[in-house]
N, C-alpha and C positions, 0 to 999 in steps of 0.2 A: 625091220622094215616091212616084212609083210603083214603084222598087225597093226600099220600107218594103211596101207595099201588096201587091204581088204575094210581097215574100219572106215577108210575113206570113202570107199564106193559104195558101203552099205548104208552109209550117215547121210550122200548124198542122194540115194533112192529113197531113204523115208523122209527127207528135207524134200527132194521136188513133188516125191506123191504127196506129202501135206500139205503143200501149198496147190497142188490141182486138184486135192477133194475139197480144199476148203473153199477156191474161187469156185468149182465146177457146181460143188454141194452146196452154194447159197449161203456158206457163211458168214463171207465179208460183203455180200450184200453191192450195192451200189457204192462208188468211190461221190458221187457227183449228187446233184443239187438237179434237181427235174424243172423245168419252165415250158408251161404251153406254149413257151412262142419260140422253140427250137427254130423251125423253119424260116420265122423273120431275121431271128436274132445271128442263125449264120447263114444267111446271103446276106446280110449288111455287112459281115466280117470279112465273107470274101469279095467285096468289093472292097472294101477298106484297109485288109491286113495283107498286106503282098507276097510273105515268107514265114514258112512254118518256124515258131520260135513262140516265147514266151513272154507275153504283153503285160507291161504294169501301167496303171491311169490313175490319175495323173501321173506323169511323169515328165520331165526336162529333157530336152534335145542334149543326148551324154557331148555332140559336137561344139556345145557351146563354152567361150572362155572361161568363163566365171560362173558354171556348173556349180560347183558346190553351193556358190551364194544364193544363185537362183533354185538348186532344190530345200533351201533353207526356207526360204521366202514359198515356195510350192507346199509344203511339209505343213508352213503354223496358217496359211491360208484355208488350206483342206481339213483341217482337223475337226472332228465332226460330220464329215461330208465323206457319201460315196466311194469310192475308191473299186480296182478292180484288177486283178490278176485275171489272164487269158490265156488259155492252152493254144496255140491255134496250130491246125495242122490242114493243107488244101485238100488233102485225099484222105480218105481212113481204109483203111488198111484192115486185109482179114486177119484172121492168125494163121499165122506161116510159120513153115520149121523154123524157122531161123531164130526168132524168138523164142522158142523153147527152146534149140539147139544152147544159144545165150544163157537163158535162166540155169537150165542143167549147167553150165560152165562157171557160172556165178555160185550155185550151190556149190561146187564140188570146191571149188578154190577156198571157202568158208569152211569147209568140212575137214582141205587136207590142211589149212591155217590151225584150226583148231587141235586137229590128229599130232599134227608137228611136236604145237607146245604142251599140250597135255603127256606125251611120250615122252617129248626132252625133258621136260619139267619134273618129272621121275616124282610126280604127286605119291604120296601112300598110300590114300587110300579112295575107293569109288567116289566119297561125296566130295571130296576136292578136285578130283579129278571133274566131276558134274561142275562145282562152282568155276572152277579156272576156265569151260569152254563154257560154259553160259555167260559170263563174265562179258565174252564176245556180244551175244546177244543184247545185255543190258548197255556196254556203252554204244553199238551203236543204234540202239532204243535212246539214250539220253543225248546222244553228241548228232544224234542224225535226225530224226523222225519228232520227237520231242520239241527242240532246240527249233527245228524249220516249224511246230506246230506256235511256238513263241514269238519268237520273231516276224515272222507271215502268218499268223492267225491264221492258218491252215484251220480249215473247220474237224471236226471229229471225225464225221463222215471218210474223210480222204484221207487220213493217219489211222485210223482205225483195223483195217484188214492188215498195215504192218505194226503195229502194234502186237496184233493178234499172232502173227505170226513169229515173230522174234520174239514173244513168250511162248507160246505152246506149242510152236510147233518148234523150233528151236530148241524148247526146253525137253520134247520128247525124242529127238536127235541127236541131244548132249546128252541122256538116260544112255542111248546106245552106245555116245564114242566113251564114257565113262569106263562104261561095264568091259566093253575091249580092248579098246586102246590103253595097254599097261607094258611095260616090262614086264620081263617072266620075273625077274628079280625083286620084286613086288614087295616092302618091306609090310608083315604083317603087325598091328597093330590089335591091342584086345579093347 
């Protein structure tokens, strides 16, 4: 238990510091799409979008009866044309503990998920112990981040810093819980 415990909290201090040198150091860059006309484009939103939430255009009244028909009909009319996903939020907000408080808690749950099965899993030796918690990292690289970059043409831009992250930096925090997180009973292999 305490090489779950200690490889947990070491796994999750180099997973959060990787992820605040690489937002703080410039390496994922901008998530967003720059437009000179920030300033028109949101006072026309906040007169128009009433509640933080997430806007798709065109889109169908979800209240209407026969919904599916009419986003049928919305779907092969639009095709070729415009379209728009919208973050909207009325206030923006600094960063506050609580967000990182979060993030650190989202690492650490990823680190003792992975610490768990790599342990229970009584792997033999370091590089499967690496492939079994990486494993984590790549489906949900392919079932999460991927997967929304297909289906919502997510631009590169905005997948990219998690991309970046659930390879390299994931993959340098599954290096860690590899090399510790074992049984003493560790079968040796030549």
């Amino acid at each position: 238990m305490k090489k779950i415990i200690i490889g947990t909290i070491v796994a999750t201090v180099i997973y959060f510091l990787y992820q605040t040198a690489a937002w703080m150091g410039g390496l994922h860059g901008t998530p967003g799409t720059y437009t000179p006309n920030n300033n028109e484009i949101l006072n026309y939103l906040s007169q128009v979008l009433g509640e933080d939430g997430m806007y798709m255009m065109p889109m169908v009244d979800p209240g209407l009866p026969n919904r599916m028909e009419e986003e049928q009909k919305l779907m092969e009319q639009n095709v070729g044309k415009p379209w728009a996903m919208i973050l909207y939020h009325k206030s923006m907000m600094g960063m506050e503990a609580g967000y990182i408080l979060i993030g650190f808690l989202y690492s650490l749950i990823a680190c003792l998920i992975a610490s768990l099965i790599i342990y229970y899993g009584n792997f033999s030796s370091t590089s499967t112990r690496f492939l079994a918690a990486f494993s984590f990292g790549l489906f949900t690289l392919s079932q999460g981040v991927l997967d929304d970059m297909n289906w919502w043409s997510y631009p590169w831009s905005f997948v990219k810093a998690e991309v970046i992250d659930l390879t390299l930096g994931w993959g340098i925090t599954c290096l860690w819980l590899a090399w510790f997180v074992k049984k003493n009973t560790e079968v040796k292999t030549a």
